[in-house]
C-alpha positions as CSV (number, residue, x, y, z in Angstrom):
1,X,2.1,18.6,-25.3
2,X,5.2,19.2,-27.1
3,X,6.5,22.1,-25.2
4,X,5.7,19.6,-22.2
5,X,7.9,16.9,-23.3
6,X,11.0,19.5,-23.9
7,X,10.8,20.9,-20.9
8,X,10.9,17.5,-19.2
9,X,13.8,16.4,-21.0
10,X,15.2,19.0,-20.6
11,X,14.5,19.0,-16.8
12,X,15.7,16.0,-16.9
13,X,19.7,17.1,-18.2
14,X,19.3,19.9,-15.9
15,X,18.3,18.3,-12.8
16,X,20.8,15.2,-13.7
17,X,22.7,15.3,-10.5
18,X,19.5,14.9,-7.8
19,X,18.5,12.2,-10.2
20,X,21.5,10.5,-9.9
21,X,21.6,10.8,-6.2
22,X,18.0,9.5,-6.0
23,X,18.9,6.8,-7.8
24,X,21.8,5.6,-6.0
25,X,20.4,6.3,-2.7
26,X,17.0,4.2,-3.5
27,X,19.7,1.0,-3.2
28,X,19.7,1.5,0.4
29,X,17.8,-0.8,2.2
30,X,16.3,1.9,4.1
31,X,15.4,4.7,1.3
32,X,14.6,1.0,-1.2
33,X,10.5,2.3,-1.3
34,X,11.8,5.4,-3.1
35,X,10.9,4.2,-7.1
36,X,7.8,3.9,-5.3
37,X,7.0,7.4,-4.8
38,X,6.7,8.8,-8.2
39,X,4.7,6.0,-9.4
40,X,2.0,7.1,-6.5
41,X,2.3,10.5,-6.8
42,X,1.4,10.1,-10.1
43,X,-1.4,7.8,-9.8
44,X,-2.6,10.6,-6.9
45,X,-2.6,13.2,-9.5
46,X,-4.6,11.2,-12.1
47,X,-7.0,10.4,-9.2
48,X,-7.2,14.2,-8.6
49,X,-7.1,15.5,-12.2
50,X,-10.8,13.1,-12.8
51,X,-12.3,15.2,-10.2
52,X,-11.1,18.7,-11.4
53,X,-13.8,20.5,-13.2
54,X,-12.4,21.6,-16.7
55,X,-11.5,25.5,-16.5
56,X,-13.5,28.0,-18.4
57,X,-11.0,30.4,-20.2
58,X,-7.4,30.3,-20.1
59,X,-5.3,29.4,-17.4
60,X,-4.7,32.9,-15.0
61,X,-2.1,33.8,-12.9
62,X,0.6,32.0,-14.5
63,X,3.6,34.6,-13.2
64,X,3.1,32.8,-10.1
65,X,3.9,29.2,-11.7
66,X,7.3,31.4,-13.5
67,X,8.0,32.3,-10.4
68,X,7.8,28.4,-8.7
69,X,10.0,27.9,-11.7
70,X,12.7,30.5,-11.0
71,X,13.3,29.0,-7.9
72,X,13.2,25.4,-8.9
73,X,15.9,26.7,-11.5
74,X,17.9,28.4,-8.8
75,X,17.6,25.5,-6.2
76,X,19.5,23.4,-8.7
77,X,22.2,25.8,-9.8
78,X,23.0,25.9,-5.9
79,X,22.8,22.7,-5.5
80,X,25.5,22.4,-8.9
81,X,27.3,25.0,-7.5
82,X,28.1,24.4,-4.0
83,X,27.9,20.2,-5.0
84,X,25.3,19.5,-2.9
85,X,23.2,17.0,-5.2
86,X,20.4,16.7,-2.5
87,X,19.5,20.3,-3.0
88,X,19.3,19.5,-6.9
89,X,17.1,16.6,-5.6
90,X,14.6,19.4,-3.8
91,X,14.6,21.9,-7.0
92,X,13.3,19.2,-9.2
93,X,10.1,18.7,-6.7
94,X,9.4,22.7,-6.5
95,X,10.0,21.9,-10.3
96,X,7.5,19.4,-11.2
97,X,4.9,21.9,-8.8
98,X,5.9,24.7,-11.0
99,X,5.5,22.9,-14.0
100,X,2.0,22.1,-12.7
101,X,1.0,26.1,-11.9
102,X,1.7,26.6,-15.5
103,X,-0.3,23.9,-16.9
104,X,-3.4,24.9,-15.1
105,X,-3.2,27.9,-13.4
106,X,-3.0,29.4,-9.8
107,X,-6.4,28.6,-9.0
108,X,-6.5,25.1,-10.5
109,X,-2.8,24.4,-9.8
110,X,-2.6,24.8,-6.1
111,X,-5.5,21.9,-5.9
112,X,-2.7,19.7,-7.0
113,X,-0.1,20.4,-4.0
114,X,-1.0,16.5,-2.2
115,X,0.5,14.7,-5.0
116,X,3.2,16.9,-5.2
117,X,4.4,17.1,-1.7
118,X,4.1,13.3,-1.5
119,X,7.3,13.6,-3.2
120,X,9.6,14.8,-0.6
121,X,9.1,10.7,0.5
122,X,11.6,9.7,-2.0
123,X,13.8,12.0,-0.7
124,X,17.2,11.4,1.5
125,X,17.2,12.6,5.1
126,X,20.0,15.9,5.1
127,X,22.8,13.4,6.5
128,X,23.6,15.1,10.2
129,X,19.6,14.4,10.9
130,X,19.9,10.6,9.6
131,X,22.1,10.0,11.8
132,X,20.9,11.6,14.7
133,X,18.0,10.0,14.2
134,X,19.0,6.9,13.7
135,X,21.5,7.0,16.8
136,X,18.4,7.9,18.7
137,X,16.3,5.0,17.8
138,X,19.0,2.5,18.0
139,X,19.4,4.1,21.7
140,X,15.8,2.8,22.3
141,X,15.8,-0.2,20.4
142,X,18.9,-0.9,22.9
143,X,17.4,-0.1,26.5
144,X,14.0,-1.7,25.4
145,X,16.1,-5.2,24.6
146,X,17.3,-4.3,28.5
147,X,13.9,-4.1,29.9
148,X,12.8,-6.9,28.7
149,X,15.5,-9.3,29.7
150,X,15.3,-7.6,33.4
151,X,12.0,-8.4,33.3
152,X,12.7,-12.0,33.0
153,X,14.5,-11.6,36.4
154,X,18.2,-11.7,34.5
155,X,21.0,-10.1,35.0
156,X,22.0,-7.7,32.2
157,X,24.1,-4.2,31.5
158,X,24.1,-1.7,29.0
159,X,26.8,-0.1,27.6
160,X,26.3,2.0,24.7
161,X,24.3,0.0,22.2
162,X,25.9,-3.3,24.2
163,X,23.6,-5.4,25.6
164,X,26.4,-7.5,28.4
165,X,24.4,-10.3,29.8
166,X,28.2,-11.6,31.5
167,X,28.8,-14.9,29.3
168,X,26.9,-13.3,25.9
169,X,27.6,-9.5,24.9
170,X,25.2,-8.6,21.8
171,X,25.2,-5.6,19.9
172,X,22.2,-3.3,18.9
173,X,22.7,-3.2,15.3
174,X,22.2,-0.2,13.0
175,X,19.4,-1.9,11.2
176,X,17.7,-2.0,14.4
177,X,16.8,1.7,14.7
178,X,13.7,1.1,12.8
179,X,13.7,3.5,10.0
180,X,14.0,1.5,6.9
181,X,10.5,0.5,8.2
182,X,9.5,3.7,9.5
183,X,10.1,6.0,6.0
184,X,7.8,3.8,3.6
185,X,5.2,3.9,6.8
186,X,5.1,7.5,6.8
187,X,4.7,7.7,3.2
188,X,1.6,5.2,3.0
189,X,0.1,6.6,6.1
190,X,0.6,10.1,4.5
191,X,-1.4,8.1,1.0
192,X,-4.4,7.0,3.9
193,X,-4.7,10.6,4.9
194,X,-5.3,12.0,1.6
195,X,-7.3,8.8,0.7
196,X,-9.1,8.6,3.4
197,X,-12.9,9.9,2.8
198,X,-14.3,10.3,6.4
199,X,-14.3,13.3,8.6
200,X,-11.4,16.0,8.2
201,X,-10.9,15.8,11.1
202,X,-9.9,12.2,11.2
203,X,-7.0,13.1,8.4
204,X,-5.8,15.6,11.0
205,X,-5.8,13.0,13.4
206,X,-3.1,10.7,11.1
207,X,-0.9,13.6,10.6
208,X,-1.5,14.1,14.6
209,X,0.2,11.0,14.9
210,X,3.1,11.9,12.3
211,X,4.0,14.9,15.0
212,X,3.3,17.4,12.1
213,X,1.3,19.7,14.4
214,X,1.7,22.5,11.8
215,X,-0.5,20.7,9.0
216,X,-2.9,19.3,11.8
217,X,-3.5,23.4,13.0
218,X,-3.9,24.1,9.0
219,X,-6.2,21.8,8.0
220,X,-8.3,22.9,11.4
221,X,-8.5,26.8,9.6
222,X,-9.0,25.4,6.3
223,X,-11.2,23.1,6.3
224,X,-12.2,21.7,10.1
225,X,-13.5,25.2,10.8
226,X,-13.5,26.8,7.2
227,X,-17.3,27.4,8.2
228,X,-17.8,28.3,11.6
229,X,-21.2,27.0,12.0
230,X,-22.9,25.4,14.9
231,X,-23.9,21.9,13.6
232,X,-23.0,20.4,16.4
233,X,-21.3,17.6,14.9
234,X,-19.1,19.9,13.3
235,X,-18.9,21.7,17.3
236,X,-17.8,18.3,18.5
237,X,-15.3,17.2,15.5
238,X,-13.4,20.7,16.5
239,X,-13.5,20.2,20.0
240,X,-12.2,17.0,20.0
241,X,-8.9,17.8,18.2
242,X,-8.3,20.9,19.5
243,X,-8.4,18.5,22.8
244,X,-6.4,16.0,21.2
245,X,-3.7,18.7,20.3
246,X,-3.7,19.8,23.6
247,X,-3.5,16.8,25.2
248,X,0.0,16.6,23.0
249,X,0.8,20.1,23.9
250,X,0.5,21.7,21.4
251,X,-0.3,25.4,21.7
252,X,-3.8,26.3,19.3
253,X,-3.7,29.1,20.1
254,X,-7.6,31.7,20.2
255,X,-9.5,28.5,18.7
256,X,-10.9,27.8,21.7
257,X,-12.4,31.3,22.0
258,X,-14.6,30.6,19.0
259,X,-15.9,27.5,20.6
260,X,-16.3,28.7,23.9
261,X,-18.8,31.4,22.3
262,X,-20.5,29.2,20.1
263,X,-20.7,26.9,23.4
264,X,-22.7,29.8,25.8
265,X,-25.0,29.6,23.3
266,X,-26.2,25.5,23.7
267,X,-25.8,24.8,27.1
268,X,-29.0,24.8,27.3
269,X,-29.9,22.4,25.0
270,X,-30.5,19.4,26.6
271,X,-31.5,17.4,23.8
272,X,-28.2,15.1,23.1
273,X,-26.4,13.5,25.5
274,X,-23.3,13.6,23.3
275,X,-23.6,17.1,21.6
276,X,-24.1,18.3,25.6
277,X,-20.6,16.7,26.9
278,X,-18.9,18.4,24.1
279,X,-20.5,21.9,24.8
């Protein structure tokens, strides 16, 4: 425990300048949830840690977490180096996931990673894709306004973020892009995902909607379809986000060959309406 507590101090000197940052970019309205984040990482963790059987032996495969650590260590130099305090702000996540590796292990440490990468919420957004971003929305916040006043059968044209109804000109404000509501949404849906105790792939359907289409076709592998068997409830749970992810066009890929194997088999069936659709 000792060791712990020096190593976080000292973490703590180290990693000063992303702190810093944090902290003074957590008194923007929209980044204000960040304070939030380590507070419910941490209460993820403890939720997680209950549930993890105690390891027999010591921990194994610690090089791995040394290695996590080298990098942490080197992210922040950079970041010191080329001052960049953001990029000190990302070596002190890797940091706290190395720290983690090292505590318990490879095999027990990696169990840990939802907590962990719950902390990139309290980040900043790199400041070219803020901006685009936020340029974006206010774009759509601007031609929606539009639409809705020419659907009240008056007169109106946009220019820019402008809204000129002849007499009144009003202006689409910054604040009206939407993400100092959208970040803390994305962090507490991401919080219902892991929480969330019904099928997997109902998670994969909430980080669906996120547009992270790369963790959706992950947790399809690992745990979706981790057992390719032909319960047909787990048959129609696949089928239906491979569908879904489709349907967004997303490519997935072989999957559907497994299926459509596992599917010449039932055909036959006839004995569930439902289960039959799906095959």
């Amino acid at each position: 425990m000792l060791w712990l507590i020096i190593a976080t101090v000292g973490a703590a000197a180290f990693f000063w300048e992303g702190i810093r940052d944090l902290l003074t970019v957590w008194q923007l309205p929209e980044y204000s949830h960040g304070p939030l984040i380590p507070i419910l990482s941490g209460l993820l963790f403890l939720r997680q840690l209950k549930t993890m059987p105690p390891q027999p032996g010591p921990s194994k495969k610690l090089w791995l977490g040394v290695v996590v650590l080298l990098l942490a260590v080197t992210m922040g130099a950079l970041g010191k180096l080329i001052d960049i305090d953001d990029i000190v702000a990302y070596g002190l996540i890797v940091w706290v996931g190395a720290v983690l590796l090292i505590c318990f292990g490879w095999d027990q440490g990696k169990e840990f990673w939802p907590p962990v990468l719950h902390l990139v919420f309290m980040l900043p957004l790199p400041g070219a894709l803020y901006y685009g971003l936020s340029t974006y929305l206010q774009g759509v916040s601007s031609e929606l306004g539009v639409y809705f006043v020419q659907m009240m059968q008056i007169p109106v044209y946009l220019e820019g973020n402008i809204i000129d109804l002849g007499v009144y000109k009003l202006h689409v404000a910054e604040a009206c892009s939407g993400l100092r509501y959208l970040f803390p949404i994305l962090s507490f849906s991401y919080i219902f995902a892991v929480l969330y105790q019904g099928p997997m792939w109902h998670k994969a359907l909430l980080l669906l909607d996120q547009g992270d289409n790369d963790a959706v076709l992950a947790l399809y592998d690992e745990q979706v379809r981790s057992e390719k068997t032909d319960d047909y409830r787990d048959f129609s749970n696949a089928s239906s986000l491979l569908m879904r992810l489709e349907l967004e066009g997303v490519s997935v890929g072989d999957r559907w060959e497994e299926l459509a194997a596992l599917a010449e088999t039932r055909t036959d069936d006839g004995c569930l309406i439902f289960a039959d659709l799906h095959y």
